[in-house]
N, C-alpha and C positions, 0 to 999 in steps of 0.2 A: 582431495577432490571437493570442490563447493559444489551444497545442493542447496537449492531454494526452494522451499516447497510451499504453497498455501494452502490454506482450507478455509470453509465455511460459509462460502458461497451456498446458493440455492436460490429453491421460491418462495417468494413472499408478497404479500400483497402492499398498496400501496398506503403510507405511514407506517409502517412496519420497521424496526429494528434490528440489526446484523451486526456481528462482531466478525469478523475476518482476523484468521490471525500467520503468519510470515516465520516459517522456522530457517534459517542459514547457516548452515553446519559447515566446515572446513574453510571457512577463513580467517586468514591469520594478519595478528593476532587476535582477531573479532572483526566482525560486523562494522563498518565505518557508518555511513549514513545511511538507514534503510527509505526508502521511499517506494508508494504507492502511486502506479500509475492504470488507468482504465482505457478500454478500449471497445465502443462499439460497433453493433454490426455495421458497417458500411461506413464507419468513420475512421482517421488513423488515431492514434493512442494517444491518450494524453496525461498531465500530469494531475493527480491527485490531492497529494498529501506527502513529507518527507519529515522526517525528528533524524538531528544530530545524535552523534554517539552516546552526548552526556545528555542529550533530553532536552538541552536547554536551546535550540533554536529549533524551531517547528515551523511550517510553512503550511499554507493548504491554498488549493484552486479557488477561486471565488465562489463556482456554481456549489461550495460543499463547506465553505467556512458557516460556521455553528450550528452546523447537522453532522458532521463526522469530527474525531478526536483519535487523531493516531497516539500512541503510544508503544513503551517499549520494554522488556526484561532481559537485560543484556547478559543476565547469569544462566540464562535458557535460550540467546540467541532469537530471540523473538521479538518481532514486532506486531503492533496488534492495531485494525482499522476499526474503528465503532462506530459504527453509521445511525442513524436517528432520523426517524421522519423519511423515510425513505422515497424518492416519487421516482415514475414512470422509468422519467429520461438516466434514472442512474442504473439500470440497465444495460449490462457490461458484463466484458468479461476483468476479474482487478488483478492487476500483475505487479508482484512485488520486485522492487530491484533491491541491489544494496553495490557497496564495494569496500575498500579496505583504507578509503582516506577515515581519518578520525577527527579530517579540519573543515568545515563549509565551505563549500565553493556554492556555485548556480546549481544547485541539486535541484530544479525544476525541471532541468533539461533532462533528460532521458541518455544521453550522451556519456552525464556525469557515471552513469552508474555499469558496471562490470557484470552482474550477477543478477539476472533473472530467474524466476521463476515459470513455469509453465503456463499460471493462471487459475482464477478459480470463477467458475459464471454465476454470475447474479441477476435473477429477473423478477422487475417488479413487476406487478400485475395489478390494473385497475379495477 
């Protein structure tokens, strides 16, 4: 059985910094591409951040390229979001996905990926 589960979400106010981190336990043989995607109130979800299985292609949304650094520890199944400089509008709730390719496709899309998590809520405060 795959579980995704996140944590680390919270309050924080605004410039403030968050590590979020993405545990994915039952799949086989590992974890393929995990990505991060967010979703706020009243908006539909969108794509984040994603790292390849070896680490080595990494993508991110525009509104969060050189304020957030995903990464990843494949020997614990984990992926980890490290946010920086935090503002208002990244105020979300972030939802990990992943699946079991271990090649790149369009891993922005939401589509690509099999295995969600629940979510974890983050609100910045002015």
């Amino acid at each position: 059985q795959v579980r995704v589960v996140e944590s680390g979400g919270g309050l924080v106010q605004e410039g403030a910094s968050v590590k979020l981190s993405c545990v994915a336990s039952g799949v086989t043989p590992g974890p393929g591409t995990m990505g991060w995607f967010r979703q706020a109130p009243g908006k539909e979800r969108e794509f984040v951040a994603f790292i390849s299985r070896g680490g080595s292609t990494i993508n991110y949304a525009d509104s969060v390229r050189g304020r957030f650094t995903i990464s990843r520890d494949n020997s614990r199944n984990t992926a980890y979001l490290q946010m920086n400089t935090l503002h208002v509008e990244d105020t979300a709730t972030y939802f990990c996905a992943t699946n079991s390719r271990w090649a790149v496709g369009d891993d922005t899309r939401a589509s690509m990926y099999d295995y969600w998590g629940q979510g974890t809520r983050l609100t910045v405060s002015s």
